[in-house]
SERO-4910 file (N, C-alpha, C, O; in steps of 0.05 Angstrom, whole numbers):
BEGIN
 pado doro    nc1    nc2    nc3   cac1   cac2   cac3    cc1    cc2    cc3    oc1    oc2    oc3
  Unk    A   2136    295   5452   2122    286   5476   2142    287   5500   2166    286   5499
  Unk    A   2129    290   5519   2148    289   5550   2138    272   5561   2122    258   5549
  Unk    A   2147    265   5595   2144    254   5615   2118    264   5633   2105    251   5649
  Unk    A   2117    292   5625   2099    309   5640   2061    297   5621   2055    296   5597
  Unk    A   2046    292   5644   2021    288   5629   1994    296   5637   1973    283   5633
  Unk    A   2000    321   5650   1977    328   5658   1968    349   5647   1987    359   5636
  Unk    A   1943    368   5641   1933    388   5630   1945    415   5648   1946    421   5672
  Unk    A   1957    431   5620   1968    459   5637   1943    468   5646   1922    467   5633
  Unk    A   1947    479   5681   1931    497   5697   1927    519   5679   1902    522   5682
  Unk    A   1937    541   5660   1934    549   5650   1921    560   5638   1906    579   5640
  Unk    A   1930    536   5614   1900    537   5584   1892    509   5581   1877    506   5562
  Unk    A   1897    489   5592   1882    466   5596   1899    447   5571   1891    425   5563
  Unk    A   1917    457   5563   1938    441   5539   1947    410   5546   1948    407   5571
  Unk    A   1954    390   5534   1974    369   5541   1998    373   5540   2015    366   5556
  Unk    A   2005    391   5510   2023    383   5493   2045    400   5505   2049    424   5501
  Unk    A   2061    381   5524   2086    383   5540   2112    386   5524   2115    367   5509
  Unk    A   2139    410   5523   2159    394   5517   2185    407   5545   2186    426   5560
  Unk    A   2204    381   5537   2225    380   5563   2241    405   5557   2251    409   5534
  Unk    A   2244    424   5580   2260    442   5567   2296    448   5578   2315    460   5570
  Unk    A   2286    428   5603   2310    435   5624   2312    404   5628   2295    388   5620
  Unk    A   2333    398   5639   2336    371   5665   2364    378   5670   2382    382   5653
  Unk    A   2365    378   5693   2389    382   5727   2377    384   5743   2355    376   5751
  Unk    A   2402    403   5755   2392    410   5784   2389    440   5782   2398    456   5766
  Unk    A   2370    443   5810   2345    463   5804   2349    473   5831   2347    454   5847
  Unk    A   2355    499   5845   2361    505   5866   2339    499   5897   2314    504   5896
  Unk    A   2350    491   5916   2333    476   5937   2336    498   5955   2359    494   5960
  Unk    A   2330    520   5968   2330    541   5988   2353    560   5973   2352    569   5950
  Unk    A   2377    566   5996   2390    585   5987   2416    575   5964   2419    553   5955
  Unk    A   2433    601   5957   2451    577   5935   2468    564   5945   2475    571   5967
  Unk    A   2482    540   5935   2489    519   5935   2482    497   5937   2494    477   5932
  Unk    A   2444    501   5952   2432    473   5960   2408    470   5931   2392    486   5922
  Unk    A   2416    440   5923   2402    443   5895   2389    414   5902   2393    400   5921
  Unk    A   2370    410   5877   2360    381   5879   2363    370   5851   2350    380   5833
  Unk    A   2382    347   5845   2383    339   5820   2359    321   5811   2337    311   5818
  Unk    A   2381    324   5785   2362    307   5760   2324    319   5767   2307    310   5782
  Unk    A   2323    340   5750   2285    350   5760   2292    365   5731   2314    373   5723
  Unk    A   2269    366   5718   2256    378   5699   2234    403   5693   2212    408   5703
  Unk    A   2246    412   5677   2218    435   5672   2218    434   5645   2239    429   5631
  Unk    A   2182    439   5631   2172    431   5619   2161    455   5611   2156    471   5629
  Unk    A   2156    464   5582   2143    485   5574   2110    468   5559   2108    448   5544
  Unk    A   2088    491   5571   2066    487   5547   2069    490   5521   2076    511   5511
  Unk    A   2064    474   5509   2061    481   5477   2041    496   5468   2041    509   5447
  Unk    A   2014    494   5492   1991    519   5481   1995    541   5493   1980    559   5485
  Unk    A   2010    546   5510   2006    583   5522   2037    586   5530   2042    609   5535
  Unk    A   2057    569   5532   2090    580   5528   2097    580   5561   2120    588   5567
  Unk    A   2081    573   5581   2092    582   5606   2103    554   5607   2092    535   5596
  Unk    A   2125    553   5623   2142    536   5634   2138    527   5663   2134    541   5683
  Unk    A   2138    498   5662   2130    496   5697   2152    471   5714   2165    458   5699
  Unk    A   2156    464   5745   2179    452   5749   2152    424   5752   2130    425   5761
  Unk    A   2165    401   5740   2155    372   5743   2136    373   5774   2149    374   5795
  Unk    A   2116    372   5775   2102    373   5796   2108    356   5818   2097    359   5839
  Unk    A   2128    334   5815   2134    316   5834   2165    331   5854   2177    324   5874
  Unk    A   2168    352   5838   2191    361   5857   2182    392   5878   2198    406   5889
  Unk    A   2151    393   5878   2152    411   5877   2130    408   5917   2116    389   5923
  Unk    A   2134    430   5932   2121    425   5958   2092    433   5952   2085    450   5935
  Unk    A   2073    415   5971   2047    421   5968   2041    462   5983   2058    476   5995
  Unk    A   2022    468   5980   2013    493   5981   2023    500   6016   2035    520   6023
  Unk    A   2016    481   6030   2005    483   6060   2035    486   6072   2040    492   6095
  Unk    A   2060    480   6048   2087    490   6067   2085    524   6069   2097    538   6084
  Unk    A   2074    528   6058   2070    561   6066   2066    565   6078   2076    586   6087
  Unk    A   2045    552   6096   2031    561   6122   2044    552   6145   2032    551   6167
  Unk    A   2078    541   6142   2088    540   6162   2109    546   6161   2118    547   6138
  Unk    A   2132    555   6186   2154    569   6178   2179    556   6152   2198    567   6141
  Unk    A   2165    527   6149   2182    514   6134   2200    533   6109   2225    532   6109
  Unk    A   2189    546   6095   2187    556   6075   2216    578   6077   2236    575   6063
  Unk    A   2210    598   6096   2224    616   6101   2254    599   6119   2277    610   6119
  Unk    A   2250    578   6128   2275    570   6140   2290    558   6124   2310    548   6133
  Unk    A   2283    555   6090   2291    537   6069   2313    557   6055   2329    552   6037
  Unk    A   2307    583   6070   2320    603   6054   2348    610   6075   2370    620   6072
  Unk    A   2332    599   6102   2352    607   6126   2347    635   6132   2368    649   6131
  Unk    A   2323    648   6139   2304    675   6142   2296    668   6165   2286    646   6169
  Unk    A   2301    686   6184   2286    688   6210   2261    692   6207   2256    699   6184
  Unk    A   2239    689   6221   2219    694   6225   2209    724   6238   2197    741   6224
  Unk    A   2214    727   6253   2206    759   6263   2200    780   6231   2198    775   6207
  Unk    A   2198    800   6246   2178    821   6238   2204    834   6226   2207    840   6202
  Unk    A   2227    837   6249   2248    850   6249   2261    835   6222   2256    849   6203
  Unk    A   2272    816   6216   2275    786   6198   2269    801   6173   2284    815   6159
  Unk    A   2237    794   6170   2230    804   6144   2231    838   6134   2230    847   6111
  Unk    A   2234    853   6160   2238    876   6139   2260    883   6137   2262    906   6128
  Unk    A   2284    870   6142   2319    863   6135   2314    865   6102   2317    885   6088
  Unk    A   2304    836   6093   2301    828   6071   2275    840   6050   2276    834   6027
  Unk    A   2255    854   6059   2234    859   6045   2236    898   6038   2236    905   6014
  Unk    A   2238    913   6056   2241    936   6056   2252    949   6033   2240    968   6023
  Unk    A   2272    942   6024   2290    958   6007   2282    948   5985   2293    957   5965
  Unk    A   2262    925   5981   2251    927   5955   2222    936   5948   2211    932   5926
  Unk    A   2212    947   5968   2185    970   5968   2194    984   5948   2184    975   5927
  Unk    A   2210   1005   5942   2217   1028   5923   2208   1016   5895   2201   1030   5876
  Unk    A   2210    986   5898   2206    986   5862   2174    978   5857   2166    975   5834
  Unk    A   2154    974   5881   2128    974   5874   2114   1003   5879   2092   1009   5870
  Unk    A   2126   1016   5890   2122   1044   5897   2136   1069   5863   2130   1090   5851
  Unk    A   2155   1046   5862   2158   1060   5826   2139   1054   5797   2134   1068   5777
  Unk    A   2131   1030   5804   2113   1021   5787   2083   1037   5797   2067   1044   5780
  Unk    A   2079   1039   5818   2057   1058   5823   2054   1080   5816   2031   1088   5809
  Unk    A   2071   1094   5817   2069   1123   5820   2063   1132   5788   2067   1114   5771
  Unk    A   2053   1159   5776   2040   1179   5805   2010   1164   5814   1995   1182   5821
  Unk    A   2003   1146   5815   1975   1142   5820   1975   1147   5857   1996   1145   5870
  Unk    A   1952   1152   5866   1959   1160   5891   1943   1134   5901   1932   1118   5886
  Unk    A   1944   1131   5927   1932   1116   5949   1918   1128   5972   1907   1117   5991
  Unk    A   1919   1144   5969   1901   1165   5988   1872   1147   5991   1855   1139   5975
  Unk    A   1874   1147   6016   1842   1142   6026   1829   1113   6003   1805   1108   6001
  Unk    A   1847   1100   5991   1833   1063   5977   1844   1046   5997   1862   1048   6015
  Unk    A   1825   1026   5988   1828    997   6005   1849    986   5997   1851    988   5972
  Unk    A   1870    972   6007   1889    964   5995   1892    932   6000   1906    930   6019
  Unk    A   1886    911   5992   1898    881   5994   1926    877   5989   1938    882   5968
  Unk    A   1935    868   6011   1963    863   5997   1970    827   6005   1970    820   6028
  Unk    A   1975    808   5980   1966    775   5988   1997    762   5978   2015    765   5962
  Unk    A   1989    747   5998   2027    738   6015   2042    755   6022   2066    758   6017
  Unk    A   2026    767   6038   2044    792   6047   2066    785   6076   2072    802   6093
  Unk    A   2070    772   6077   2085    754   6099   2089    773   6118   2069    772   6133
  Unk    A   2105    791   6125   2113    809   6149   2103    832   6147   2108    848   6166
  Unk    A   2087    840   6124   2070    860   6124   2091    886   6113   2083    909   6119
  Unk    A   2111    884   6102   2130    910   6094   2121    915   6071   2143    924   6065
  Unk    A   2104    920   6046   2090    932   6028   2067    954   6046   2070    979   6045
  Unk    A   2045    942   6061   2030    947   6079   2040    977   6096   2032   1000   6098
  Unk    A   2059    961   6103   2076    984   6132   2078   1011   6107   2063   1030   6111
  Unk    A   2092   1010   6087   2107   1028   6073   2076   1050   6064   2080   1074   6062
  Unk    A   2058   1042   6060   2033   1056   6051   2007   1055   6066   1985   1061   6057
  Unk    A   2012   1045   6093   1992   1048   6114   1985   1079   6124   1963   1085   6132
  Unk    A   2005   1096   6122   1999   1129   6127   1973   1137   6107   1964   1159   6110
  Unk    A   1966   1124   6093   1962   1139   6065   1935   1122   6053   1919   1136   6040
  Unk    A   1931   1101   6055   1906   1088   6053   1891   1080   6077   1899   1073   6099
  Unk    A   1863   1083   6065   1836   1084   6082   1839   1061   6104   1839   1063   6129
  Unk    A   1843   1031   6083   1842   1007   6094   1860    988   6082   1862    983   6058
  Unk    A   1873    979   6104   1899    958   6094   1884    930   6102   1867    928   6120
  Unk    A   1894    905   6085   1881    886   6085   1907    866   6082   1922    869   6063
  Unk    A   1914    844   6102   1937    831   6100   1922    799   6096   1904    786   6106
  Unk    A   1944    797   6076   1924    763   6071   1955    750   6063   1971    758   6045
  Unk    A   1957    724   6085   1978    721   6081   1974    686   6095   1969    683   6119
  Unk    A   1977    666   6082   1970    643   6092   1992    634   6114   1984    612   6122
  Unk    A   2016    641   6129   2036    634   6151   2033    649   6166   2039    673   6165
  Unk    A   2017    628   6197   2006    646   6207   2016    650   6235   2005    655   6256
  Unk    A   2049    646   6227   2069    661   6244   2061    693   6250   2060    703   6273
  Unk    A   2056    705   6227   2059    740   6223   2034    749   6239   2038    764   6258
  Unk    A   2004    738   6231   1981    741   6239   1985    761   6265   1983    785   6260
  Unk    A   1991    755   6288   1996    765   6311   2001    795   6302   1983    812   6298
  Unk    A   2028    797   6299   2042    823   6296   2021    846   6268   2020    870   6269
  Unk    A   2008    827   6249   1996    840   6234   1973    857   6234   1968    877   6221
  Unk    A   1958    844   6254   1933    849   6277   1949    875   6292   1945    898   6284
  Unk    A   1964    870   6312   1979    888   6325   1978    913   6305   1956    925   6307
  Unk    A   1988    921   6292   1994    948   6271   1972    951   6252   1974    959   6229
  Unk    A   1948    942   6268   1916    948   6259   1909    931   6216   1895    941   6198
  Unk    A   1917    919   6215   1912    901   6192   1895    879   6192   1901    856   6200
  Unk    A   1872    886   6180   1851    867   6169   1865    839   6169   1887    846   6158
  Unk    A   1866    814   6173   1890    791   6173   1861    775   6154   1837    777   6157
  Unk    A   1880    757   6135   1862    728   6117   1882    712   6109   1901    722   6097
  Unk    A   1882    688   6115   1897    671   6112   1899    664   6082   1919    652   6073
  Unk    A   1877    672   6064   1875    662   6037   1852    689   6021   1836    701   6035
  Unk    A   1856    695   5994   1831    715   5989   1806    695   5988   1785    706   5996
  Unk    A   1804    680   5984   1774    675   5995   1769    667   6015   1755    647   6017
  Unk    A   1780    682   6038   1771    675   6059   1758    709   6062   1746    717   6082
  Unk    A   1761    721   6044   1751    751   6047   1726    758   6033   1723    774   6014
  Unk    A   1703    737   6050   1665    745   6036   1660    772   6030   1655    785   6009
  Unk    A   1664    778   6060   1655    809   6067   1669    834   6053   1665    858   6058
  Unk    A   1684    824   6036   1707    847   6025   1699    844   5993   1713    857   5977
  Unk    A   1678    828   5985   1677    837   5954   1663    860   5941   1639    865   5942
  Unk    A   1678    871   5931   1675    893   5917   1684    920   5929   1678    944   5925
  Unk    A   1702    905   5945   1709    935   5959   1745    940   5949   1752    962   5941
  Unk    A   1761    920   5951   1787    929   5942   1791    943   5921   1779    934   5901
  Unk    A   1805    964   5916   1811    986   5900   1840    972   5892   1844    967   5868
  Unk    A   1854    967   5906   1885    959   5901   1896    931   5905   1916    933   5920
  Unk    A   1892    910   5900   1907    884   5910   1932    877   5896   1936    872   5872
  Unk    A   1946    880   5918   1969    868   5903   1985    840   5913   1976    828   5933
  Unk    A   2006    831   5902   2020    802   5912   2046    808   5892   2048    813   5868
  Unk    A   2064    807   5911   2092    810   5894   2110    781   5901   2110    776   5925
  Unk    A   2122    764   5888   2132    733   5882   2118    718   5896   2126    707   5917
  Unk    A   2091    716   5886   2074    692   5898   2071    679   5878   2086    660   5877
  Unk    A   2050    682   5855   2037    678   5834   2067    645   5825   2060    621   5821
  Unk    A   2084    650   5826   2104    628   5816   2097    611   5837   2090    590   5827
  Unk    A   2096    611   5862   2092    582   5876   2064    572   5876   2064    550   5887
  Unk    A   2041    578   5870   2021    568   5872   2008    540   5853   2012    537   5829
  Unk    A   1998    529   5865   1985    510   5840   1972    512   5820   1978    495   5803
  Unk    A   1954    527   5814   1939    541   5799   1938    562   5797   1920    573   5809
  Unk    A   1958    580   5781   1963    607   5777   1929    627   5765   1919    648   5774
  Unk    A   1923    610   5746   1888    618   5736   1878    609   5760   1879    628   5776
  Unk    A   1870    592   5768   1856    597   5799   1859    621   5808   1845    641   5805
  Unk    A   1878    616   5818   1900    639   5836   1878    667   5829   1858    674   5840
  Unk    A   1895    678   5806   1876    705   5797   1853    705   5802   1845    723   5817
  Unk    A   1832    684   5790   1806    680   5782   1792    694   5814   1775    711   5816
  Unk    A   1807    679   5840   1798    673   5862   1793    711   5880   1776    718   5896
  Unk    A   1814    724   5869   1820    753   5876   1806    767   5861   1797    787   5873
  Unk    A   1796    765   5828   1778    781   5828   1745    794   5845   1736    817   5850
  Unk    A   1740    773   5849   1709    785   5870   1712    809   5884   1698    829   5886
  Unk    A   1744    798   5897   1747    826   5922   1742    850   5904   1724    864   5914
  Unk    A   1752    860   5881   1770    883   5873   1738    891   5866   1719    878   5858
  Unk    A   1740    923   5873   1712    940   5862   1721    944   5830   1743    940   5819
  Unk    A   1695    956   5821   1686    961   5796   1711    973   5779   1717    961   5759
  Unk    A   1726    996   5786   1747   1002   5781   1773    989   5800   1791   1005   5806
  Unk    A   1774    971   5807   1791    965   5823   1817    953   5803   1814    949   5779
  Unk    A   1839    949   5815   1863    940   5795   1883    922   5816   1888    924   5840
  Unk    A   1893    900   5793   1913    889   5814   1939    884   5802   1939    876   5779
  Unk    A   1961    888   5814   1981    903   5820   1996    878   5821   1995    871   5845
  Unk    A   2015    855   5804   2030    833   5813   2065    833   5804   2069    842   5781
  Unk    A   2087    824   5815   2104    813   5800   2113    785   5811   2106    774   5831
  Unk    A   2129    779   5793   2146    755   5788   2169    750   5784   2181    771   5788
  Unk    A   2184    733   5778   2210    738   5768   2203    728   5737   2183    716   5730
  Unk    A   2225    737   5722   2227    748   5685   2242    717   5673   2266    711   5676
  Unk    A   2227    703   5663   2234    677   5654   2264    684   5629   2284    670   5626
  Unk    A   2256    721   5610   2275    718   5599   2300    737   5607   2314    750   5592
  Unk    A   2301    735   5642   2321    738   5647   2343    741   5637   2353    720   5630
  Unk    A   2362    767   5633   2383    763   5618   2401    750   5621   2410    744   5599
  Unk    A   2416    738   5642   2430    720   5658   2416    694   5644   2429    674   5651
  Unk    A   2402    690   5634   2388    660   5631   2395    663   5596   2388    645   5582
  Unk    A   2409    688   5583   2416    684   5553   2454    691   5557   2470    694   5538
  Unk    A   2458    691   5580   2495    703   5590   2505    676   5595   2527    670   5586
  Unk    A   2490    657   5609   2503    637   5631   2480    611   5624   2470    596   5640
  Unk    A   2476    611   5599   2459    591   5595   2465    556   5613   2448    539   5617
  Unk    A   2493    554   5620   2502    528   5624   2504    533   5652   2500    512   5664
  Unk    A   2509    556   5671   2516    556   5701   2477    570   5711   2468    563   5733
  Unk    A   2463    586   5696   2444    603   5714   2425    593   5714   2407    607   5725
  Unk    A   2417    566   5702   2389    551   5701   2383    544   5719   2361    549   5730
  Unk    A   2404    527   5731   2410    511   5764   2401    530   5775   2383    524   5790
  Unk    A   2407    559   5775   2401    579   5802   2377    592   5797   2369    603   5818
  Unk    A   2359    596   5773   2343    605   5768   2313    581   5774   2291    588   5782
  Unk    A   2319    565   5769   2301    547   5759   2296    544   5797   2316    544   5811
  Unk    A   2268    542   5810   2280    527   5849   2259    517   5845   2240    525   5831
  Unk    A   2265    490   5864   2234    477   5884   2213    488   5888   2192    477   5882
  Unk    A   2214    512   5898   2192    526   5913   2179    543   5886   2160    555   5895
  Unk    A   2184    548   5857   2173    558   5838   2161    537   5824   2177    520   5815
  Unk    A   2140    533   5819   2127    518   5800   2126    532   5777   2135    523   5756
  Unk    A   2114    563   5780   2120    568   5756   2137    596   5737   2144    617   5748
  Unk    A   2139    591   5711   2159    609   5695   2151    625   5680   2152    615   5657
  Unk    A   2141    654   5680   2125    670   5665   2146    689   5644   2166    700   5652
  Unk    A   2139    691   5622   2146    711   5605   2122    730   5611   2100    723   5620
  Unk    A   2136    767   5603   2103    777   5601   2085    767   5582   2063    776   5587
  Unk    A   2085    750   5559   2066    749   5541   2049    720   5552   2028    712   5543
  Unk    A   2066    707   5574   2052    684   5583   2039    694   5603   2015    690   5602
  Unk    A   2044    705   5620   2030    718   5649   2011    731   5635   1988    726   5643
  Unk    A   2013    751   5611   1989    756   5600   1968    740   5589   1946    746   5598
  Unk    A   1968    717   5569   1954    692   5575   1933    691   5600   1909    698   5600
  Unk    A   1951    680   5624   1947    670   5642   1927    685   5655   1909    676   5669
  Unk    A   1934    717   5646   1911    740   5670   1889    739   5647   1868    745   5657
  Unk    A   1886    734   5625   1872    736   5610   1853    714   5609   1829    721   5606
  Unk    A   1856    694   5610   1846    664   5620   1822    671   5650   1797    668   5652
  Unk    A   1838    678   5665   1822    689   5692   1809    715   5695   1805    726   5717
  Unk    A   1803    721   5677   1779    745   5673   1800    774   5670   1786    794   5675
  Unk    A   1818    778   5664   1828    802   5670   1841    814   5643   1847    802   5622
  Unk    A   1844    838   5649   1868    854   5617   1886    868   5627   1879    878   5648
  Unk    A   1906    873   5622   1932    875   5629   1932    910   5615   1934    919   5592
  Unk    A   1930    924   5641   1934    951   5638   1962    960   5639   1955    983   5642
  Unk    A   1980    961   5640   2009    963   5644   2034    940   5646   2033    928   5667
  Unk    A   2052    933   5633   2073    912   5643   2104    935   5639   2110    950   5621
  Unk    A   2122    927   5673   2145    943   5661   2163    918   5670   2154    898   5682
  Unk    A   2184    923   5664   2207    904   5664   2228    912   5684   2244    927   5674
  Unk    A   2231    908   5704   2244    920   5731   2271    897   5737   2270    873   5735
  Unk    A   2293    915   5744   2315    910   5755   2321    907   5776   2318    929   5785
  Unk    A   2329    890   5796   2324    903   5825   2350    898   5834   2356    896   5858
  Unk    A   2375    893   5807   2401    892   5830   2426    901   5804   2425    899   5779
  Unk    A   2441    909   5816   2461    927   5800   2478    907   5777   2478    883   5771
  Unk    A   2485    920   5772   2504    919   5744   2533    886   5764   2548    869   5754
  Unk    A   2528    893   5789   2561    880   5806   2548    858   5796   2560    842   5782
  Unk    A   2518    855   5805   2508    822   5810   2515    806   5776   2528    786   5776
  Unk    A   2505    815   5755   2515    801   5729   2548    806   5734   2561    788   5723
  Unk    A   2556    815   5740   2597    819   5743   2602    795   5747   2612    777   5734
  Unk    A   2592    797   5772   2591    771   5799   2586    740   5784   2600    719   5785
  Unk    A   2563    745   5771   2553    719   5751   2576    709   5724   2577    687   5712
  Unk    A   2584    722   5721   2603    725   5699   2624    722   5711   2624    697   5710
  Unk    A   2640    726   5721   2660    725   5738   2668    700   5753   2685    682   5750
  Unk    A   2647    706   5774   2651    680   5798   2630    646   5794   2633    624   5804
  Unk    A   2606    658   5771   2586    639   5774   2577    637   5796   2573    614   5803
  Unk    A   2571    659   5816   2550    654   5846   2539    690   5840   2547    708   5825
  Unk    A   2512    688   5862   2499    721   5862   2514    737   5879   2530    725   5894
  Unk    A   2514    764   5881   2520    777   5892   2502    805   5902   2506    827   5914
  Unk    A   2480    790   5891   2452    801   5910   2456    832   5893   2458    834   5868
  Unk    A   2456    859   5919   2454    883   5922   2483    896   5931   2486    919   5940
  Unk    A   2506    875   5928   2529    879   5936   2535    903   5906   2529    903   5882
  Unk    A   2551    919   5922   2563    948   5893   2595    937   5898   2607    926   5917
  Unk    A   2602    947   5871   2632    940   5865   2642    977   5860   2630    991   5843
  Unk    A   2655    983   5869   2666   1007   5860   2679   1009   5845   2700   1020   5854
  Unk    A   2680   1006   5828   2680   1006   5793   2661   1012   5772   2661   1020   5748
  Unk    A   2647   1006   5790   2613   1015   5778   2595   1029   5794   2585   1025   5816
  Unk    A   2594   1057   5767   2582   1086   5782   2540   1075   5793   2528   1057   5781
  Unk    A   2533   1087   5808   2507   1093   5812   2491   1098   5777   2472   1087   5766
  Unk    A   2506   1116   5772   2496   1122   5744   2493   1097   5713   2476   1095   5696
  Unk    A   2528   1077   5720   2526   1050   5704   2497   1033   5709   2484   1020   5692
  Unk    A   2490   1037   5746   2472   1015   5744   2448   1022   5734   2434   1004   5725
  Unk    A   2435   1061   5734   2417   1066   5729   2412   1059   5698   2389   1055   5691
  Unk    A   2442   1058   5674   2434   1058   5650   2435   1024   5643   2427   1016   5622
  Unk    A   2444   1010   5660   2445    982   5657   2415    961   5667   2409    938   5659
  Unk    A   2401    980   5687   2369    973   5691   2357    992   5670   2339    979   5661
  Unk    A   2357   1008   5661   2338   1018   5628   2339   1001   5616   2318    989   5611
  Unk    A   2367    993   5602   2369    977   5588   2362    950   5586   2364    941   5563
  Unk    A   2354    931   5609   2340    910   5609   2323    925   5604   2321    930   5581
  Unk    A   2299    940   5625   2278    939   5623   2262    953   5594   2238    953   5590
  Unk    A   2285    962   5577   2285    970   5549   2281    940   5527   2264    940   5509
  Unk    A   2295    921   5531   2302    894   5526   2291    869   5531   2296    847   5522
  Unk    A   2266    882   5557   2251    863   5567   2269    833   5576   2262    809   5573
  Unk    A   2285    842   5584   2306    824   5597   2320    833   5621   2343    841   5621
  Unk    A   2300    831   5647   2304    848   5671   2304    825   5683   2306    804   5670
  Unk    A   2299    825   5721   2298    801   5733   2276    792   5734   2272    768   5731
  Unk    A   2251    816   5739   2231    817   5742   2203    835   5726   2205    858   5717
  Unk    A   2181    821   5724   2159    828   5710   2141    835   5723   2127    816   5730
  Unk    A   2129    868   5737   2108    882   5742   2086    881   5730   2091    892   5709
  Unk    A   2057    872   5729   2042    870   5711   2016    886   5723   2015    880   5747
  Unk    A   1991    908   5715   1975    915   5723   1959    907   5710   1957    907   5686
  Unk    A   1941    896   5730   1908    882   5711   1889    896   5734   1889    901   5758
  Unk    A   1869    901   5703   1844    901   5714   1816    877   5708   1818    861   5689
  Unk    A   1795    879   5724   1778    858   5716   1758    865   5692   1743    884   5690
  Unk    A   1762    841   5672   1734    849   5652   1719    828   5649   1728    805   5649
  Unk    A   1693    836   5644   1669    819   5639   1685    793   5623   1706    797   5610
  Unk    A   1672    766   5626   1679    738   5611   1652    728   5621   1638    730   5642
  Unk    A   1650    716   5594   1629    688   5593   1635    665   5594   1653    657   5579
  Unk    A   1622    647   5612   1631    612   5601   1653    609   5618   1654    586   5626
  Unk    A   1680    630   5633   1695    623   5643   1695    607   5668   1680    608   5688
  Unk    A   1720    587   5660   1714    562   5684   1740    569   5706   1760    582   5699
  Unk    A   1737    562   5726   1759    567   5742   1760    538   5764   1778    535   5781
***
C-alpha cells in the first residue's frame, strides 16, 4: 500500500506502490523540490509524480511554465530551443509524405514542427493552450485552438495530429487521447512522443539521475508497453513505436563523469559516427531518452472517457 489513493487516470486501478522519494527537479538543473514521491500502478505499470507536487493544467496557459525553465518567450526563443529537434519527428515520419494533409500539431507552443512542414501540407492547425504564441501563429497563417476540443468544426478532417512532450504533463493522459480522436479522419494517425521511463541513464546513475529525471511539471512516466495501455484504453492501436536518441554519446560521458547534462554539447573524442552507433544501440535496447509512438483510431464499445 502507499500514501497515494486515488484511481489511476489510466486504467482506473488503486493499487499504488512508492517507487521513488527525494527530490525531483523544479525547472532547470539544480532547482529541485524535496522529499516528493512517485508512485507506480500496479494495474497498467505507468508511474506518476504525487499529485500534490504537481501544477494545475492552466500554468500552461501562462508564461509561467516556460520561465521555470528560464526560456524566453518570443518566436525567436523557441526556435533556439525547438528547431534542431524537428529532424527526429521528420525521421520518424519519413518516407510517408505530407503533401497536401491536414496537419494538427497540439502544444505546439512557437509553432517550430508547423514552420518545418508548412511548405508541404494543405492545412496547418496550431493548438496550443499559451496564448502568448497565438498572435505570431495567426500571423504565419495557422488555424490557432487553445485546446483540441475547442476544434468542432475540424472533426474528421485531421489526417496527421501530432504532440511531442505534452502527453507527460497533463492530468488525464486517457482523456488527453480520447479527446483528439474525433478530429483525426477515417484514416487519420497520430503521431506522439515522450520521454523513455527506461531511460538508460536511469539503469547507469540509479542514485544521481532520478532527481533529474523525475520534474514537477511531469506527472507522468511512460514505458512503451505503458503508453501502449494508455492509447489503447482511449480508443486507439499503436501502429509503430521507435526508440529515439536525441543527444550524443558526450551527454551520458557528462552524466558519468560530472553527474550534471550536457545537453547537445560534443566532446572531441567522440566521432559523429560513435554517436550514430551509440543511438542504434539504445534504440536497439529500448533504452533511448525518448519514445515515438504512432496510433491510429479503432472502433471501442462501452468506452468511458
Amino acid at each position: 500500500m502507499s500514501d497515494y489513493a486515488h484511481g489511476c487516470e489510466v486504467c482506473g486501478t488503486r493499487d499504488w506502490a512508492r517507487v521513488y522519494v527525494g527530490d525531483v527537479r523544479d525547472g532547470i538543473f539544480g532547482r529541485s523540490r524535496a522529499n516528493t514521491q512517485v508512485f507506480r500502478c500496479g494495474g497498467c505499470g505507468v508511474e506518476r509524480l504525487d499529485e500534490d507536487a504537481c501544477p494545475d493544467e492552466s500554468f500552461y496557459e501562462t508564461p509561467a511554465y516556460r520561465q521555470s525553465l528560464e526560456e524566453e518567450l518570443s518566436r525567436e526563443a523557441h526556435y533556439a530551443v525547438a528547431d534542431e529537434l524537428q529532424i527526429f519527428a521528420e525521421r520518424v515520419l519519413w518516407p510517408d509524405s505530407l503533401r497536401g494533409k491536414t496537419v494538427a500539431d497540439i502544444g505546439c507552443a512557437g509553432g517550430s514542427f508547423l514552420d518545418h512542414v508548412s511548405g508541404r501540407v494543405g492545412k496547418a492547425i496550431a493548438i496550443e493552450p499559451c496564448s502568448v504564441y497565438h498572435d505570431s501563429l495567426r500571423d504565419r497563417g495557422y488555424e490557432v485552438l487553445p485546446y483540441a476540443a475547442a476544434g468542432v468544426e475540424l472533426r474528421g478532417q485531421v489526417q496527421l495530429a501530432t504532440f511531442f512532450q505534452v502527453i507527460e504533463h497533463v492530468t488525464n493522459p486517457r482523456a488527453f487521447l480520447a479527446e483528439i480522436r474525433p478530429l483525426l479522419a477515417t484514416d487519420g494517425e497520430l503521431l506522439l512522443s515522450t520521454p523513455n521511463r527506461n531511460d538508460i541513464l536511469m539503469d547507469l546513475l540509479p542514485e544521481d539521475f532520478p532527481s533529474f529525471f523525475y520534474r514537477v511539471v511531469h506527472r507522468w512516466y511512460f514505458t512503451a508497453e505503458t503508453l501502449a495501455k494508455c492509447a489503447g484504453a482511449a480508443g486507439y492501436e499503436v501502429v509503430d513505436t521507435r526508440f529515439v536518441h536525441r543527444y550524443g554519446m558526450a551527454n551520458a560521458h557528462c552524466w558519468l563523469r560530472d553527474r550534471k547534462p550536457a545537453g547537445r554539447k560534443r566532446l572531441s573524442v567522440i566521432t559523429p559516427l560513435a554517436d550514430d552507433l551509440w543511438s542504434a544501440f539504445l534504440a536497439q535496447s529500448g533504452k533511448s531518452d525518448c519514445i515515438f509512438m504512432r496510433l491510429k483510431p479503432r472502433l471501442l464499445t462501452g468506452l468511458q472517457t
